[in-house]
C-alpha positions in Angstrom: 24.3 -35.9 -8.3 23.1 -37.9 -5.2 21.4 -34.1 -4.2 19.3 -34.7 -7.9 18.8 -37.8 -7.3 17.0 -37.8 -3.7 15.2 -34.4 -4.7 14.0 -36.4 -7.7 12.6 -39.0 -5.1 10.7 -36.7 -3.4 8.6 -35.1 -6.1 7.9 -38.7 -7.5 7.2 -39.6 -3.8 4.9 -36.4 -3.8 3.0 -37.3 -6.9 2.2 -40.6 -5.9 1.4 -40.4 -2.4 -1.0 -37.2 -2.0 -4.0 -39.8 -2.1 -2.3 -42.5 0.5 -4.1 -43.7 3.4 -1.1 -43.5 5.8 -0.6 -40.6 8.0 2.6 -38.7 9.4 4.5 -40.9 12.3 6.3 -40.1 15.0 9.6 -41.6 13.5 9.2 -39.8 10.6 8.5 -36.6 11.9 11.7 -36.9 14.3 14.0 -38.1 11.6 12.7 -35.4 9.5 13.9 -32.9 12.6 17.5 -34.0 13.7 20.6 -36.2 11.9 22.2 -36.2 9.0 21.3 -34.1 6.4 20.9 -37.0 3.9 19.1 -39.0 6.6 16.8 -36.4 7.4 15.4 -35.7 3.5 14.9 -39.3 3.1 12.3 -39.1 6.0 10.9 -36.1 4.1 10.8 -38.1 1.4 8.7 -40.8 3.0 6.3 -38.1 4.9 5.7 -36.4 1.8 4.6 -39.7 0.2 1.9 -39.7 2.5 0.6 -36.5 1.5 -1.7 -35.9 4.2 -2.7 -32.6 5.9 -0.7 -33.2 9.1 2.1 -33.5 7.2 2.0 -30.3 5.0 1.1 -28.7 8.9 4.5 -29.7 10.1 6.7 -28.9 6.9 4.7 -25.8 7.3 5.9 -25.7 11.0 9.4 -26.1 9.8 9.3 -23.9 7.8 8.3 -21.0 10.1 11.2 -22.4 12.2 8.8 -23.4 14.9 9.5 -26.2 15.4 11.6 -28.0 18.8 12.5 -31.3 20.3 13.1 -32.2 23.8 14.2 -36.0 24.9 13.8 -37.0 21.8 10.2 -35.9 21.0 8.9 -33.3 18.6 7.1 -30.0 19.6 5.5 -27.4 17.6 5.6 -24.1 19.6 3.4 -21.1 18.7 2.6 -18.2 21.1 3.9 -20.8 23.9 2.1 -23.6 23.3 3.4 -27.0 22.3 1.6 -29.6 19.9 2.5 -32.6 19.1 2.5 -33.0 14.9 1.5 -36.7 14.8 -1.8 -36.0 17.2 -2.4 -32.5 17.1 -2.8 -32.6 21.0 -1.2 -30.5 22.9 1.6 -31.2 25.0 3.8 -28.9 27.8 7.0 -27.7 26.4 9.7 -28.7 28.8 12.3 -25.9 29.5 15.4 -27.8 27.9 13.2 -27.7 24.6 15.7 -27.1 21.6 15.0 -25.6 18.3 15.4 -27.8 15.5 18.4 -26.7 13.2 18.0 -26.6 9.2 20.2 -25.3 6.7 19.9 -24.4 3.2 19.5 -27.5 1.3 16.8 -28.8 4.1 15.1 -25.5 3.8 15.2 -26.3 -0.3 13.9 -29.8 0.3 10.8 -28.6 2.7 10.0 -26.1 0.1 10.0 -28.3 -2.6 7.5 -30.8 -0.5 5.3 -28.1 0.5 4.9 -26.3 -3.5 4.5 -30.4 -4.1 1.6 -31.1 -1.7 0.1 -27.3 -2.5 -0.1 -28.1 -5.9 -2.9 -30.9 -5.3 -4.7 -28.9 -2.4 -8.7 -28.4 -3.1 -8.4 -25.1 -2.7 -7.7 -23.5 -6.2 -6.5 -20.4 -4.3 -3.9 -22.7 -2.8 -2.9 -24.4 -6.0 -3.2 -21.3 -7.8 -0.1 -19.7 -4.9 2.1 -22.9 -5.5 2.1 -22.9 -9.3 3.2 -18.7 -8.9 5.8 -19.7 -6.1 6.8 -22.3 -8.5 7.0 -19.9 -11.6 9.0 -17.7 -9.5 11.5 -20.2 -8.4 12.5 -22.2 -11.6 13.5 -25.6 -10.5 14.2 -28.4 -13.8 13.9 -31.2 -11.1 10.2 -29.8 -10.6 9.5 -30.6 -14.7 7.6 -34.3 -13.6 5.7 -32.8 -10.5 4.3 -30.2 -13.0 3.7 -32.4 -15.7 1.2 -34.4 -13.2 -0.3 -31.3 -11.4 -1.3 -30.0 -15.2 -2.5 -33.4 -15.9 -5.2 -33.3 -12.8 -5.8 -29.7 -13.1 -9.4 -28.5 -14.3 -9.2 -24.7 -13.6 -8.0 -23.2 -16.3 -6.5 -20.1 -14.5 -4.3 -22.6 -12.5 -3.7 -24.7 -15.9 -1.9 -21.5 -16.9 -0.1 -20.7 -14.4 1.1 -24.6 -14.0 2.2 -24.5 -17.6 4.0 -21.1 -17.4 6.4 -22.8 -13.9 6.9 -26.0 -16.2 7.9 -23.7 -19.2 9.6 -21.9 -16.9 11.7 -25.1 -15.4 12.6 -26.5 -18.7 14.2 -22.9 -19.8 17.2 -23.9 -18.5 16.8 -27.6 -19.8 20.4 -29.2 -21.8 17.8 -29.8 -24.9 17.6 -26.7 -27.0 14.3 -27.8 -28.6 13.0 -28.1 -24.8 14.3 -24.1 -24.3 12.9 -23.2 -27.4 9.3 -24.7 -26.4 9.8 -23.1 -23.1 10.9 -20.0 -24.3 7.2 -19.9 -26.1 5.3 -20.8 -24.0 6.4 -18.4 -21.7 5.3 -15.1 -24.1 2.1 -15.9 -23.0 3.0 -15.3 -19.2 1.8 -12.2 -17.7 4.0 -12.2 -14.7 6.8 -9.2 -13.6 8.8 -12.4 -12.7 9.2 -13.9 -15.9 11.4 -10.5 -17.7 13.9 -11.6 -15.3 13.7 -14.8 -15.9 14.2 -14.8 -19.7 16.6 -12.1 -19.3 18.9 -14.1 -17.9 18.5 -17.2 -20.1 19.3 -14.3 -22.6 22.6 -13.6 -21.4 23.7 -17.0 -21.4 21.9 -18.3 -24.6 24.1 -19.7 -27.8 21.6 -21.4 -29.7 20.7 -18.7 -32.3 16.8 -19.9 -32.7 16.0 -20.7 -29.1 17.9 -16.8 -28.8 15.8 -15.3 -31.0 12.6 -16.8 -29.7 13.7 -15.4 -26.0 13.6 -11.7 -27.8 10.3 -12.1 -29.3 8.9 -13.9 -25.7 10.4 -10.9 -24.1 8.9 -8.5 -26.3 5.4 -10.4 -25.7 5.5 -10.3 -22.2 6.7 -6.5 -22.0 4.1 -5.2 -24.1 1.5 -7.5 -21.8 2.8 -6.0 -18.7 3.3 -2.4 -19.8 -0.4 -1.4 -19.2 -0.5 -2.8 -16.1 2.6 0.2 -15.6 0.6 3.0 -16.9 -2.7 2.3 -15.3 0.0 1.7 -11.9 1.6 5.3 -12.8 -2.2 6.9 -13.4 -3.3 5.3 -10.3 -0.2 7.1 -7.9 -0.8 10.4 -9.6 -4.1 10.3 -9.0 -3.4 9.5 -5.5 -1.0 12.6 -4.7 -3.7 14.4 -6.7 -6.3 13.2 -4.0 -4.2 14.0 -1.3 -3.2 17.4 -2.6 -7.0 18.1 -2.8 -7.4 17.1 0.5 -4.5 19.3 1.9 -5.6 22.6 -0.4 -9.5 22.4 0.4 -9.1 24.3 3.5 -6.7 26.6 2.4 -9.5 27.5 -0.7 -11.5 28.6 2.0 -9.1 30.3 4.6 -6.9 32.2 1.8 -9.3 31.4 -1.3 -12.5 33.4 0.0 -11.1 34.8 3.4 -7.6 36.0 1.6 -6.0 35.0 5.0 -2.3 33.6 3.8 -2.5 30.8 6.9 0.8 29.5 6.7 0.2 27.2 9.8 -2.7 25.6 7.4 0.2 22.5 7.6 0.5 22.3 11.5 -3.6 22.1 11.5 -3.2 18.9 9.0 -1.0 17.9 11.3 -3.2 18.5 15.0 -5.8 16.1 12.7 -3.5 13.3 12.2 -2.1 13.5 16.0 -6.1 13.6 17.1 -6.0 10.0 15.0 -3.1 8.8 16.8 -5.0 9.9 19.9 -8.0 8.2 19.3 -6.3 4.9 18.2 -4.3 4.6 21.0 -7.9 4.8 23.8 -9.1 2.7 21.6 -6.4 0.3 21.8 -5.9 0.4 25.3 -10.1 0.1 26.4 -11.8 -1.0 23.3 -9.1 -3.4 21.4 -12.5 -5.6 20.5 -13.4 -2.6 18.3 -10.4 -1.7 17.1 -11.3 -1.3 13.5 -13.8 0.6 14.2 -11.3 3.8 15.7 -10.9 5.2 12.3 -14.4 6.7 12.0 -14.3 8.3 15.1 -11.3 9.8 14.2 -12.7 11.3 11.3 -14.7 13.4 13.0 -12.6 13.9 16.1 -9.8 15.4 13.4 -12.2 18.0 12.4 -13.0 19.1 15.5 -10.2 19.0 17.3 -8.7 21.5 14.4 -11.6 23.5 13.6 -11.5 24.6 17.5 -7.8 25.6 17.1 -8.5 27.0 14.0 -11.6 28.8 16.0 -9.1 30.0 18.5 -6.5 31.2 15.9 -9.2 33.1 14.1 -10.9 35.0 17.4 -7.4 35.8 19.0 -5.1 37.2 16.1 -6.3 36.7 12.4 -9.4 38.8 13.1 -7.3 41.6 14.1 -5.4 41.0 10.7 -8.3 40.9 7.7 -6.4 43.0 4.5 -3.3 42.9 5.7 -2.2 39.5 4.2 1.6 40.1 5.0 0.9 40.7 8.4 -1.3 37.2 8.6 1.7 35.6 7.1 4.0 36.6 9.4 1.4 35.7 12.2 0.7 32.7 11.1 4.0 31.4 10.2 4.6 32.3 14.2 1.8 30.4 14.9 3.0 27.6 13.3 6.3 27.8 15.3 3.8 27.3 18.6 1.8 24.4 17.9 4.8 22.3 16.3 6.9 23.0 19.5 3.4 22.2 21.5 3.3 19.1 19.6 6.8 17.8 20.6 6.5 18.8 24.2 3.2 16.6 24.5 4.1 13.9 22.1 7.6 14.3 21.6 9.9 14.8 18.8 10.4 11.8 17.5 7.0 10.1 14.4 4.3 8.4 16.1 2.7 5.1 13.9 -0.9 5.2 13.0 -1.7 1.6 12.0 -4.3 1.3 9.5 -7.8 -1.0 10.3 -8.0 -4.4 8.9 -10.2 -2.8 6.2 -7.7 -0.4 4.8 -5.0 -3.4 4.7 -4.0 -5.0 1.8 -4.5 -4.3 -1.9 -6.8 -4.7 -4.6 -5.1 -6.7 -7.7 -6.2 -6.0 -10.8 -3.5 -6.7 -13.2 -0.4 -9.6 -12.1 1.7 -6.5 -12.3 -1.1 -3.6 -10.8 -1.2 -3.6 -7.1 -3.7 -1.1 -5.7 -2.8 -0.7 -2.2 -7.0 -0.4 -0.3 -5.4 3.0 1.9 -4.9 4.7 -0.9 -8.1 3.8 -2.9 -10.7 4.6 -0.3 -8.4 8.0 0.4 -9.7 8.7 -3.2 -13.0 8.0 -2.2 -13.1 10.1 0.9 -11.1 12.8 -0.7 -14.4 13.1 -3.0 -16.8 12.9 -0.6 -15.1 15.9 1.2 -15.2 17.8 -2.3 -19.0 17.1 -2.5 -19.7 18.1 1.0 -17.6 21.2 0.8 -18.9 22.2 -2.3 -22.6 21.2 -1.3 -22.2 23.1 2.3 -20.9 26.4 0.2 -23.7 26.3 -2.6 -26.5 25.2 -0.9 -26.6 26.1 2.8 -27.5 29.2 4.8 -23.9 29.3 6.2 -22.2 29.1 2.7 -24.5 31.6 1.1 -23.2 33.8 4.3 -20.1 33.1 3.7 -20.0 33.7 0.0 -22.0 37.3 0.5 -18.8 38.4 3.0 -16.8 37.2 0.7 -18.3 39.0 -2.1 -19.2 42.7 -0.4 -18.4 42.7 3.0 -20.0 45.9 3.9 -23.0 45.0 2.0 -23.2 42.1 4.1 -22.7 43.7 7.3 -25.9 46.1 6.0 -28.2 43.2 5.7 -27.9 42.1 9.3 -25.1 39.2 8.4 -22.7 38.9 11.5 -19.4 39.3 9.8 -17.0 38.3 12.9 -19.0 35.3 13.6 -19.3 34.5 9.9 -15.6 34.5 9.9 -14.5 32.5 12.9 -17.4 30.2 11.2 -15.7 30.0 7.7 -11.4 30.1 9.2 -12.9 27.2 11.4 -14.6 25.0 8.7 -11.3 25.4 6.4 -9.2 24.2 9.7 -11.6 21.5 10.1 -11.2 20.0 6.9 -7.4 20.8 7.1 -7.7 18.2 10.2 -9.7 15.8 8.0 -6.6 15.7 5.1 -4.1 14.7 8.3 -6.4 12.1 9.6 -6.2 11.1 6.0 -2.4 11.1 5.8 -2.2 9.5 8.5 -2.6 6.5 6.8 0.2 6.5 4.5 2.5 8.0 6.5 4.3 8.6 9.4 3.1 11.8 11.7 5.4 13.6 13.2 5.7 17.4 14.1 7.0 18.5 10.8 4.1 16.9 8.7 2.6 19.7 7.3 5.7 21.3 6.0 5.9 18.8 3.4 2.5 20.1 2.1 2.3 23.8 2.6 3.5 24.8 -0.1 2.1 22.5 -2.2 -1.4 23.2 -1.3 -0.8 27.1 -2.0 0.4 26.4 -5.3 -3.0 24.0 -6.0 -4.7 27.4 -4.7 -3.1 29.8 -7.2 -2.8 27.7 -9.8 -6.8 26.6 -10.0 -8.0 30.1 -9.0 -8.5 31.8 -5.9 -11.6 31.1 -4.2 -12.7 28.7 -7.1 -13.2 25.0 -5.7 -13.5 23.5 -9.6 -10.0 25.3 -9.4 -8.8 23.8 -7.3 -9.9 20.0 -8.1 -8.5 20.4 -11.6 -5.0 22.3 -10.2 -4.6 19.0 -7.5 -5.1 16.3 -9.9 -3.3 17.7 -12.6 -0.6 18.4 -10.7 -0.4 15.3 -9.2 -0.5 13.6 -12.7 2.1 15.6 -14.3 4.4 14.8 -10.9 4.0 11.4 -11.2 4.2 10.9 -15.1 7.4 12.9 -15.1 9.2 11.0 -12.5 8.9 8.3 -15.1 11.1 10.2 -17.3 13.4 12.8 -15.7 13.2 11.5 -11.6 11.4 13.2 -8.7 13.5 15.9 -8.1 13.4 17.3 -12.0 9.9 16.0 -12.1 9.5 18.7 -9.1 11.1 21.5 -11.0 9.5 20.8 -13.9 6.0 21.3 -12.6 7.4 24.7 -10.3 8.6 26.3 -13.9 5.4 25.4 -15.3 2.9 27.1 -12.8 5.5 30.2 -12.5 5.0 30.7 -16.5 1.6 29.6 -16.4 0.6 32.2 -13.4 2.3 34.8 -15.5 0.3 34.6 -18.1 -2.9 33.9 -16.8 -2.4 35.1 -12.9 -6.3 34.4 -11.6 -5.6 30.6 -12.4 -7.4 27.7 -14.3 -10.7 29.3 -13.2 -11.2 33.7 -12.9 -13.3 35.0 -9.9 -16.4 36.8 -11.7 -18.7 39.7 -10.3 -18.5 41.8 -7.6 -15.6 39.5 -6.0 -13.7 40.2 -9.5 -13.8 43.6 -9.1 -12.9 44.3 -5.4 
């Protein structure tokens, strides 16, 4: 009861005092930090009164557990540096400094202060966090603080969000006609948080009509946040689809057009995504100013790097190899072997992190339940910009019409004047560039490690088949609908099922209709 009581203090303490002239003292600020528990929240209680910014700096400082005292005096200490939280000047931290000790119910009170002095911020972003933190942590001793934050409030977004937390705190009010408003209000909330929440009132609810009223809120809210779910589940699939288009572009080429079955098409992904790890490591070592910036030179670095191994590959074995694609295979899976074991002897065995730039942090929220995470939407973006270059370089440039014509009638070709070799060491090397360009993409949303392109091989030969060898619409229309139909049956039958499912469907599927989604046509048809 005292607990209540002393808590209640604060809030009316906090509603009162966010406009009061006095600012944080040096008393209060070390009673806040050391004695008796009791003691220490009724120096809270007086700090919090005031309301000032200093004082929502050092609860913020306790919070963060920053916070030490030395002879008596109080110290913030961040990165080394002392302040002191009555002046803001800083002051040396003597070595006997001691960190101040809080346990549960103090940690309680100091978040109750700061949600009380957020709630009146100017910043509506502030406000707008406090009544969610608020919402998310139920508190019935909150009710009056939220009755006077709705009653200042003019954006109507916060307004909402307030009256959601108070409807939210009074759920688990004595007063069934309180639960039952509660339990309305809250059908118009939006938020993940609040099934749980009304859940659990559920469980322990004997008051038929407030009962009833928590089934219909629940439905509410569910049906609110279930598109939110499918646009979350359309979203993933169509970012494994992305990535899956990424990983089988340079296989359309290099067993699509070349029919060269490059099983080390992974451990070329994978020389792309350690090139990225290279080139964010110089550039965090001699340009850390730029640092953001290491991503697009990486791009291009990845296709290099593994269009001039793919170069190599091409010029030393796989030319020896055209029309035999057993033998290629069984080359290239030994390849493969090589350039993992390479890999671990230069960069060892063990994944190496590729940390994204500031710009691919975060997420993009559309919905309070739809998250979309900014790696994975601009890998969408880039995976479609590779697409329209690919497809743009093939139909449209000297080098693709080359390409297609060898493809098409080699000896034809070779009767014109075309240089066949070069024209495929050109073609094997753009397929391994782009190959490097869907690791430097992984590697930001993932580890990389030696075995990253086993994960993917197989996958990508199955996006080949199933759109239709040497067909890039094909293959657009195999990647995404693959990684759709992954994702929309994990919902229902689990990843590993999900997996199977999909495997049975391109076996029957390649049965009936073995040149894929798309047939070759003309002279490439009939050779």
């Amino acid at each position: 009861m005292k607990r209540w009581i002393v808590k209640g203090a604060l809030i009316a303490c906090a509603m009162w005092g966010l406009t009061a002239a006095q600012a944080l003292t040096k008393d209060e600020a070390r009673g806040i930090a050391v004695g008796e528990s009791d003691a220490r929240i009724e120096a809270l209680t007086k700090a919090v009164a005031q309301g000032d910014d200093k004082t929502a700096l050092y609860l913020q400082a306790l919070a963060d557990d920053v916070v030490k005292i030395a002879n008596g005096q109080v110290l913030v200490v961040r990165d080394g540096q002392g302040t002191d939280p009555v002046t803001g000047q800083a002051v040396p931290v003597p070595p006997d400094a001691e960190d101040v000790m809080l346990n549960n119910r103090l940690r309680g009170e100091i978040d109750t202060a700061l949600a009380a002095l957020k709630l009146f911020s100017a910043d509506v972003k502030v406000r707008r966090q406090a009544a969610l933190s608020l919402l998310k942590e139920p508190d019935a001793s909150r009710a009056p603080l939220l009755e006077k934050a709705l009653a200042t409030e003019k954006d109507s977004a916060v307004q909402s969000l307030v009256r959601q937390a108070r409807a939210a705190a009074l759920l688990s009010s004595e007063i069934p006609n309180d639960r039952l408003l509660a339990a309305r209000e809250l059908a118009d909330s939006q938020q993940p948080e609040t099934l749980l929440l009304l859940n659990q009132q559920l469980a322990q609810e004997q008051e038929p009509s407030v009962k009833q009223q928590i089934q219909t809120s629940l439905a509410a809210v569910q049906g609110s946040l279930s598109w939110g779910e499918r646009l979350g589940t359309l979203f993933t699939g169509a970012s494994l689809g992305s990535i899956l288009l990424l990983v089988a572009l340079g296989l359309a080429i290099t067993y699509g057009l070349m029919g060269v079955i490059n099983m080390a098409h992974g451990e070329l992904m994978m020389i792309g995504a350690y090139a990225t790890y290279v080139v964010q490591a110089l550039f965090r070592e001699h340009l850390p100013q730029a640092f953001d910036a290491y991503l697009l030179v990486a791009i291009p670095v990845a296709f290099i790097t593994s269009a001039l191994v793919g170069a190599v590959m091409e010029r030393t074995v796989i030319k020896h190899l055209y029309g035999r694609p057993l033998e290629t295979l069984l080359a290239t899976w030994g390849i493969s072997l090589v350039l993992m074991q390479g890999v671990r002897s230069l960069f060892g065995a063990q994944n190496v992190g590729v940390e994204n730039p500031s710009w691919m942090s975060g997420s993009l929220q559309l919905l309070p339940n739809l998250q979309l995470p900014w790696n994975r939407v601009l890998i969408i973006v880039f995976a479609a910009a590779v697409l329209i270059g690919v497809a743009l370089l093939i139909s449209k440039t000297r080098l693709g019409l080359f390409v297609r014509g060898v493809t098409q009638n080699r000896p034809m070709a070779s009767c014109m004047g075309v240089n066949t070799a070069r024209i495929d060491t050109y073609a094997f090397a753009l397929g391994s560039g782009i190959a490097g360009l869907a690791g430097c993409a992984l590697s930001q949303v993932g580890n990389v490690g030696p075995d990253l392109g086993q994960s993917y091989i197989v996958d990508s030969f199955m996006v080949v088949v199933l759109g239709g060898v040497g067909q890039l619409a094909g293959t657009v229309y195999a990647a995404l609908g693959l990684g759709l139909a992954n994702k929309l049956l994990e919902g229902w039958t689990g990843a590993v099922l999900a997996k199977i499912a999909v495997l049975v469907f391109i076996i029957v599927f390649i049965q009936k209709r073995p040149q894929g989604i798309f047939a070759m046509k003309g002279r490439s048809a009939e050779a």
